[in-house]
C-alpha positions, 0 to 999 in steps of 0.5 A, a space after each residue: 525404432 528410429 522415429 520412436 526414440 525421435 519422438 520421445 527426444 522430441 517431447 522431452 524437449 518440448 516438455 523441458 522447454 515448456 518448464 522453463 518458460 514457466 520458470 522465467 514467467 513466475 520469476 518475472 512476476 516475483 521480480 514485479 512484485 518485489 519493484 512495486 513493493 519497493 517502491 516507496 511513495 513519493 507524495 510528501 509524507 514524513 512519518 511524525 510521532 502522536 506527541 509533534 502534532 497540534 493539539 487540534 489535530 491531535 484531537 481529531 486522531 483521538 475520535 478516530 482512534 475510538 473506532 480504528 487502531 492507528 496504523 500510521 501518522 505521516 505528516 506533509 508540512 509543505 501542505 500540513 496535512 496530517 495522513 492517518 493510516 487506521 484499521 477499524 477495529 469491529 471489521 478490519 477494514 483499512 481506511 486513511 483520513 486526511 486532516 488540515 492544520 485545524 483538525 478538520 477531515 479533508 479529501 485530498 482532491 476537493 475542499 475540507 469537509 465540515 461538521 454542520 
């Protein structure tokens, strides 16, 4: 009777154990979560209004606007470079454009690309 009542302590022990460590390991990841999500992005981009843009790149965001609903304008005078946020409007796709002070599209590792 004695190893009976052991045994069931015993694995009423390891089962409360087991419960906490998941616990612990689910909070972990919320905790993750919750830092990378706070994180802000450090790469020089201010939000900017439609209007404080140069014509030229106002421009631009107008011809991508005719396909994509515009999530968000950032701007990094340091380099000005216009960031454009957009969401395509026939399949949801997210995409970002770059666009130089002259309203050229540009990559942000490699030269500007032009319209031939």
């Amino acid at each position: 009777m004695k190893k009976v009542i052991l045994s069931v302590v015993l694995i009423i022990g390891i089962g409360v154990a087991a419960n906490a460590h998941i616990q612990n390991r689910n909070q972990i990841q919320q905790d993750q979560k919750t830092v990378s999500a706070q994180q802000p992005q450090n790469d020089g981009f201010k939000e900017v209004k439609f209007e404080e843009l140069n014509e030229k790149v106002q421009a631009a965001v107008r011809i991508v606007a005719e396909s994509y609903e515009i999530n968000s304008l950032q701007y990094n005078a340091e380099k000005q470079i216009t960031k454009v946020e957009a969401t395509k409007k026939d399949d949801q796709s997210k995409k970002t454009f770059y666009f130089d002070a002259e309203g050229n599209e540009i990559t942000m590792d490699a030269d500007p690309i032009h319209p031939e």
